[in-house]
C-alpha positions in Angstrom: 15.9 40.4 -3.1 13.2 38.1 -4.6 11.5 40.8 -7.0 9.3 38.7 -9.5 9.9 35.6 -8.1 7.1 32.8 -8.1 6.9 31.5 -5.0 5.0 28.1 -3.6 4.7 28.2 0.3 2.9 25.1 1.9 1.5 25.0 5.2 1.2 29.1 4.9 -1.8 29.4 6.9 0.1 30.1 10.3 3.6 29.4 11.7 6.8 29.7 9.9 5.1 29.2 6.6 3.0 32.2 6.9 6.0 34.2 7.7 8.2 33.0 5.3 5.2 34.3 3.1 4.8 37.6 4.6 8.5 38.2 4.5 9.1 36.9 0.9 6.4 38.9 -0.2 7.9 41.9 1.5 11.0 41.3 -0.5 8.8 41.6 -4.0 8.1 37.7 -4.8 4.8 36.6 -6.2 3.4 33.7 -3.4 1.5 31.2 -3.9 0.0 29.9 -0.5 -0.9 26.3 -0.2 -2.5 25.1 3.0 -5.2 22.3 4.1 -6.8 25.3 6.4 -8.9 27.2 3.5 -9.9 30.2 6.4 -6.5 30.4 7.5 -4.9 31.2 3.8 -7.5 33.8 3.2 -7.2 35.7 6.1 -3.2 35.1 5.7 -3.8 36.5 2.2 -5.6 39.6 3.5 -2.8 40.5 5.9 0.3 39.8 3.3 -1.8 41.7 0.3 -2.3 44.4 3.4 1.5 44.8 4.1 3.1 44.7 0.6 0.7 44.7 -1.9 2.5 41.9 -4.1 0.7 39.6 -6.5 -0.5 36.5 -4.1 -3.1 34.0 -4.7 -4.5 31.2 -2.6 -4.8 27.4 -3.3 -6.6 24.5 -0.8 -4.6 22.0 -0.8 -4.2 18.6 0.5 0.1 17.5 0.0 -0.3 13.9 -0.1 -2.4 14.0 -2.7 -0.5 13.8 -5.8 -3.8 15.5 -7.8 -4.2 18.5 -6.4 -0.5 18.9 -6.4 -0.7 18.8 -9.9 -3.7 20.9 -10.1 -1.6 23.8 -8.4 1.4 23.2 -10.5 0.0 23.4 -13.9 -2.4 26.9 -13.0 0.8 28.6 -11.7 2.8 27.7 -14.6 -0.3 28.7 -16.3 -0.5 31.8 -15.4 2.7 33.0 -14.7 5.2 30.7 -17.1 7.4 29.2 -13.9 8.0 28.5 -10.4 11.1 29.9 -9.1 10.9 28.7 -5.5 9.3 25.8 -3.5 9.0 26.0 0.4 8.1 22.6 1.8 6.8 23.4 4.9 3.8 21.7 5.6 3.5 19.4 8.2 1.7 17.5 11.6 2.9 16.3 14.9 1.1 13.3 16.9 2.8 13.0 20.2 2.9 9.4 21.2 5.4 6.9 22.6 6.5 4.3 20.0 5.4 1.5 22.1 1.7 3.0 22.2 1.9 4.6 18.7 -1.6 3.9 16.1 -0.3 2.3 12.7 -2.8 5.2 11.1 -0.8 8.2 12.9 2.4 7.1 11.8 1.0 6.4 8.0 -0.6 9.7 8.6 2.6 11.7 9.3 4.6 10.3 6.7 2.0 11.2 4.3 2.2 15.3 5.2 5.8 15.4 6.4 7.5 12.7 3.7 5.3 12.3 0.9 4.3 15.7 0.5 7.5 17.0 0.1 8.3 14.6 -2.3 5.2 14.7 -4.7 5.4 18.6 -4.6 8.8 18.5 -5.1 8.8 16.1 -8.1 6.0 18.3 -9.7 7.9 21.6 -9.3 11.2 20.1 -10.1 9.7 19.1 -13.6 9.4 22.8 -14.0 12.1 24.1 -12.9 14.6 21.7 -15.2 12.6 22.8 -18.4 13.9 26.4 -17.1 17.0 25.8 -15.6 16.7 27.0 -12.4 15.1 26.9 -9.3 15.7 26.5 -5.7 14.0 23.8 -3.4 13.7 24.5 0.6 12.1 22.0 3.1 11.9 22.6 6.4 13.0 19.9 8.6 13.6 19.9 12.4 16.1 19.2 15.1 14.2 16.4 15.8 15.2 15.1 12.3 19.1 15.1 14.1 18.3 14.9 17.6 15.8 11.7 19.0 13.3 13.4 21.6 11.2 11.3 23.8 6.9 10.3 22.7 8.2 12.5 18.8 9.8 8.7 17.1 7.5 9.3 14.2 8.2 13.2 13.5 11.9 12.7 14.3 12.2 9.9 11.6 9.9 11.7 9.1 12.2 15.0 10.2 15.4 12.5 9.5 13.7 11.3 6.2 13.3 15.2 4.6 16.9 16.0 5.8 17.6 12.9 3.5 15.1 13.7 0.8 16.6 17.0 0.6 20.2 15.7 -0.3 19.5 13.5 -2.7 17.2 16.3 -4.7 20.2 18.2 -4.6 22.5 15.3 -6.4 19.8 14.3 -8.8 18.9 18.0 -9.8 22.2 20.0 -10.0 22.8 19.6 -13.6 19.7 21.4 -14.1 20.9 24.7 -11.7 19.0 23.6 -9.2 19.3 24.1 -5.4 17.7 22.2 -3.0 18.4 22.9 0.9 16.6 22.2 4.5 16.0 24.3 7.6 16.3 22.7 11.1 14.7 24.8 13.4 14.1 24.2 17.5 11.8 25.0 19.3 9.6 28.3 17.6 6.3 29.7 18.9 4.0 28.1 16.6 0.8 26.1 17.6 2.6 22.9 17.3 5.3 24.1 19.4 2.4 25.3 22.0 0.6 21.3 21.5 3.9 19.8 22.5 4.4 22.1 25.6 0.4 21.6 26.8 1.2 17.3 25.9 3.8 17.9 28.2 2.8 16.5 31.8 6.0 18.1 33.6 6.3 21.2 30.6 8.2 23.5 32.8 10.7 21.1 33.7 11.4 19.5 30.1 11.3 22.7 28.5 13.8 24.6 30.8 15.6 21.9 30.2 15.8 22.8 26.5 16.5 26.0 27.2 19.5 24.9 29.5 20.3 24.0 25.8 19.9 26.6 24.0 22.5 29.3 24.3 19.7 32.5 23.1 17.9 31.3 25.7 14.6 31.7 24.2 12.2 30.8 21.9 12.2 31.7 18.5 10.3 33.6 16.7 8.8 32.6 13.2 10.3 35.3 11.4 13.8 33.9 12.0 13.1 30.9 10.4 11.8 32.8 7.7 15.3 34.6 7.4 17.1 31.5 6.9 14.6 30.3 4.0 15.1 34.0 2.9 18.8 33.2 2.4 18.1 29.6 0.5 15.8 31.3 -1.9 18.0 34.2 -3.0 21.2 34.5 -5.1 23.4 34.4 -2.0 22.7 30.4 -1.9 23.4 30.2 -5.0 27.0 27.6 -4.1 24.8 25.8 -1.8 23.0 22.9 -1.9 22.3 19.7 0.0 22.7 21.4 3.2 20.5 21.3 6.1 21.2 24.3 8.3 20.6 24.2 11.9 18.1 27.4 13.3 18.2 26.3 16.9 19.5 28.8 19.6 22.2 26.0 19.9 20.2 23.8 21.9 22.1 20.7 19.2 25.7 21.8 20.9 25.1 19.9 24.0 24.4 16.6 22.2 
């Protein structure tokens, strides 16, 4: 479904974004996995070039900072004359209540969740309307919809790429250009595993969520990574500015 096509991933270390790699790569794209964690692309790397065998290459990077953005832009043009897809998918959670929240963990969060998604985006957008075409996915959260208690800063941040991700879409239609966001719930990631050990009552809160949530479960990665599947291939093609909810349903109670 994605045969040839160049692929950015951030935050493909672990989580949904190595998934989304491992399945894109499944479906013939050529990935290009950002991530801060160096060790945790290689040995991501290893396993994808293990399973399909598809061109993938590697690149530390940090996604507020606009230069190495730039860096990673210019050598995958370089070398392979476009970028096809971005996945925005980087990002941090501090767990904090407003009232008690550090100044420098807020800044810090709008810098990986907000800003990163924006400078990469601007970068790859440049590229995409010299070609044409291109399709743009961030991944956002419920929390970006829904408020959840001691998450203020990832739920705006969340809020802001939901935002973000419309407006990309408006500026950058002329140029064929799609630009889309995934809300998932909870998924069994690391951070998702942080927020449940933060948790002084977990069991409680979190069968609470599932009280929600009409699968009744957790997700898995990979079906996040079948949503961004659908975003990045020719079925999306009449959509854009959307933020589609991957939740189990937990958002139907609200």
């Amino acid at each position: 479904m994605l045969n040839g096509k160049v692929t950015i991933i951030t935050g493909a270390a672990c989580g949904i974004g190595k998934s989304i790699s491992e399945l894109f790569s499944s479906e013939g794209a050529i990935v290009v996995l950002c991530d801060i964690d160096e060790d945790g692309i290689r040995k991501a790397l290893e396993e994808i070039s293990r399973k399909a065998g598809i061109k993938t290459i590697t690149f530390k990077v940090d996604v507020s900072d606009k230069k190495d953005i730039h860096e990673i832009v210019n050598r995958v043009v370089s070398e392979f004359g476009r970028i096809d897809v971005l996945v925005n998918n980087a990002a941090i959670q501090i767990l904090s209540p407003l009232a008690d929240m550090r100044e420098e963990d807020w800044d810090k969060i709008f810098e990986v969740n907000v800003k990163g998604p924006f400078l990469f985006s601007q970068a790859v957008a440049r590229v995409m309307m010299k070609q044409k075409s291109g399709k743009i996915i961030n991944i956002a959260s419920d929390s970006g919809i829904m408020p959840f208690e001691n998450e203020g800063a990832y739920c705006a941040s969340k809020s802001a790429v939901i935002g973000l991700t419309r407006v990309l879409a408006l500026e950058l239609r002329p140029y064929n250009i799609t630009c889309n966001a995934i809300c998932p719930g909870l998924v069994n990631t690391q951070m998702y595993r942080d927020f449940v050990k933060y948790l002084v009552d977990y069991k409680k809160k979190i069968d609470e969520v599932f009280e929600r949530n009409i699968t009744q479960k957790v997700a898995d990665p990979i079906e996040v990574a079948k949503v961004a599947l659908f975003f990045a291939s020719y079925l999306s093609d009449h959509v854009t500015g959307e933020h589609l909810l991957a939740t189990g349903g937990d958002v139907m109670s609200q």
